[in-house]
N, C-alpha and C positions, 0 to 999 in steps of 0.2 A: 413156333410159327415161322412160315417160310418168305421169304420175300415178296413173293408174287402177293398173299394175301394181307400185308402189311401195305403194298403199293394198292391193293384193294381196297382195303379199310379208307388208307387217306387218302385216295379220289374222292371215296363218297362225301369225307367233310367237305375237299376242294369244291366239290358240284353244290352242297347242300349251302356253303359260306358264300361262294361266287355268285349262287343262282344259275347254274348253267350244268341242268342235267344230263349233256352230251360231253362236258370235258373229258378228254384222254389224257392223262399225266404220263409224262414220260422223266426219268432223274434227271435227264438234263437242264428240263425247263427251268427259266428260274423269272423272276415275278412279272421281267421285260416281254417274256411272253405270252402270260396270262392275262388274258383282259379283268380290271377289278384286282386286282391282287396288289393292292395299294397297302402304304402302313397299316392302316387303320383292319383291313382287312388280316394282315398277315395276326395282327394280335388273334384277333379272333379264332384262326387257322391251329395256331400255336393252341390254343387254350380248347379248341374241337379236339385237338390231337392227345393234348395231356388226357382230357376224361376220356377218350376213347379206349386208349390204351392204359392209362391208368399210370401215367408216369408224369415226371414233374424235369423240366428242360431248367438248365441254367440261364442267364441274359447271355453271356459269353456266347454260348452253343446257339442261341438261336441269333445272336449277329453273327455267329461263322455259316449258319447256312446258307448258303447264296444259290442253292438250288436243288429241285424235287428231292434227289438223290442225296444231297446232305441233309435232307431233313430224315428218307428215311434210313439212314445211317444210326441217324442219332435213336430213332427209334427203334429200331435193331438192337443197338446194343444196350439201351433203359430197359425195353423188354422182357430181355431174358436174365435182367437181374431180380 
């Protein structure tokens, strides 16, 4: 799976979790500029993401993601294992 459609996939939880079916994710964004993408929310994000893709994130890895881009990193590389 290539990037592009990995940054596809987690838009649509981003929109489907935020409520805001116009979001454009970009890797750099990180939660300071999403409106709604508060704790409580980012759990949520994180657990859209594990069943989406079917992988399971450590606590570690998802307090190092501090942005779009590190989240899809980390799904990149749980992916293709």
């Amino acid at each position: 799976m290539g990037n592009q459609e990995i940054l596809s996939r987690t838009q649509e939880i981003f929109r489907e979790v935020l409520d805001q079916p116009d979001l454009e994710l970009i890797p750099s964004m990180t939660a300071q500029d999403v409106e709604g993408w508060d704790s409580l929310n980012h759990v949520r994000l994180i657990v859209g993401i594990e069943r989406e893709f079917g992988i399971r994130m450590k606590g570690s890895e998802v307090v190092k993601a501090a942005c779009v881009g590190d989240l899809l990193t980390i799904i990149s590389e749980k992916y293709k294992k």
